[in-house]
N, C-alpha and C positions, 0 to 999 in steps of 0.2 A: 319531587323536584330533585332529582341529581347536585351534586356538589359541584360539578363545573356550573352548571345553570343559575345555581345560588351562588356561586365564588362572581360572575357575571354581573349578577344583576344588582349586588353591593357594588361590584367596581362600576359601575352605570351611577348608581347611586350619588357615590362617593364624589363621583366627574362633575355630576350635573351641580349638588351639592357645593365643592368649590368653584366652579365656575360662579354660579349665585351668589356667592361673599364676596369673590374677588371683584364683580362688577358692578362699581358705581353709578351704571348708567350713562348715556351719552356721554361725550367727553366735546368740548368745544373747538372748536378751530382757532387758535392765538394767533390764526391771519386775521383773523375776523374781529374787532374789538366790537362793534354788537355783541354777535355770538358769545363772544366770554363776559362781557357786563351782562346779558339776560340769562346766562348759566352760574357766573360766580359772585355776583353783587347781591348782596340780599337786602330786600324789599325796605322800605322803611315802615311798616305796620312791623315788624320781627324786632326793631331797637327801638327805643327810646332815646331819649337828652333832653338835660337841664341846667339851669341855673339855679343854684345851692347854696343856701347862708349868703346870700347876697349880703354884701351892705355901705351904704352909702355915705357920705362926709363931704361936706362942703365949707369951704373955711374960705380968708380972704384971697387965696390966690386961687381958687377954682373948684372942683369938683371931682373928685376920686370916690371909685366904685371899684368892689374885689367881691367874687365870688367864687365858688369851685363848678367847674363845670364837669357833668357825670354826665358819662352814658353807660346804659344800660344794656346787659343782652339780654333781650326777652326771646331766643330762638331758642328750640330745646337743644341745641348743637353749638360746638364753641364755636366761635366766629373773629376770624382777625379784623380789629379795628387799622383803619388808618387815617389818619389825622392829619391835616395839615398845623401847625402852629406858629405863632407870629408876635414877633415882641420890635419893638421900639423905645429908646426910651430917650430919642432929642440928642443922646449921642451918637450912638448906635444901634445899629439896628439888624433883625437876622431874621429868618421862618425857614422851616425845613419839615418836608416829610417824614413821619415814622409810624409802627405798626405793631400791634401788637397783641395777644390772643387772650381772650376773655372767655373766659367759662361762661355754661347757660345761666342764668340769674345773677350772675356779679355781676361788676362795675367797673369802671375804669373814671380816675377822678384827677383832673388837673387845675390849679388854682390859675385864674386871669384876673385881670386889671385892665382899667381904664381912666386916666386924671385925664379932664379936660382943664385947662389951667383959660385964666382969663385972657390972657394976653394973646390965646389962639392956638398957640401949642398940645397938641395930643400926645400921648402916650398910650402906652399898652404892651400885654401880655397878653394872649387870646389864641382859641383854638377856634379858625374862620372856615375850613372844612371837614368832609369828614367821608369816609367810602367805609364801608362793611363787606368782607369778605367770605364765602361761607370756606370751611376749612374742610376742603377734599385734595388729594394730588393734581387734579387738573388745576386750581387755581393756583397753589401756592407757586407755579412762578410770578403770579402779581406781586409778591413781596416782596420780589427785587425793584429796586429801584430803577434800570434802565431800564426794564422788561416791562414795569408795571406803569411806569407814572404818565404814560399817554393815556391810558385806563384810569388813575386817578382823576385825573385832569379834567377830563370830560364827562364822569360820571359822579363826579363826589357833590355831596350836599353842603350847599353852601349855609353855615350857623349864621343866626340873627347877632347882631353884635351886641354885648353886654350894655346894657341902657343904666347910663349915669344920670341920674337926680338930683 
């Protein structure tokens, strides 16, 4: 084999070589909100959640329950969580979207609440949904907020609410 023939056939190599790392594979169309929720939402068999050290109290004005709520990433790839969260507390009250990247086997842990009081009055602190992200360049404009949260919205798992005893 001649040195041009070999100088060739490494730069062929080489082409094909990066071209195969640089490409993640199909890429979605962000007109398509299908399309990007069945390419960058991942599955719920890949996460887990739970209710953690729950515990519960009940005395003469009602009934208060506090736990830490964990999710898990069981995907072997980091995966942006995003969350909705929600408090109340009879004065005020707020919930807002946020997001954020979790390693394969960690966690992510947020403490909630919930007093039902006798008189009728609820309260709370609680995480009521929740979207998984997988973390490629096509998705992460989900992370923005204008861009992403029509995609929240209609694809996120709604959590069971913390049960007070």
């Amino acid at each position: 084999m001649t040195d041009g023939k070999r100088q060739l056939l490494l730069l062929t190599f080489a082409l094909v070589f990066f071209v195969l790392l640089a490409c993640e594979g199909p890429t979605p169309d962000k007109t398509n909100p299908s399309e990007v929720a069945s390419f960058c939402v991942l599955p719920e068999e890949r996460y887990s959640w739970t209710y953690d050290q729950c515990e519960s109290e009940s005395g003469s004005g009602g009934v208060a329950c506090n736990a830490d709520f964990v999710f898990r990433n069981e995907h072997v790839d980091p995966v942006y969580l995003i969350v909705h969260t929600a408090w109340d507390n009879n004065a005020m009250k707020s919930d807002k979207w946020a997001s954020y990247l979790v390693q394969p086997g960690e966690e992510w842990i947020s403490h909630v609440s919930r007093s039902v009081y006798k008189n009728g009055d609820v309260t709370y602190q609680t995480v009521d949904r929740l979207l998984v992200v997988r973390d490629l360049n096509d998705c992460r404009f989900l992370l923005a907020e204008e861009e992403g949260r029509p995609i929240w919205e209609a694809n996120a798992v709604m959590i069971e609410e913390l049960a007070c005893r």
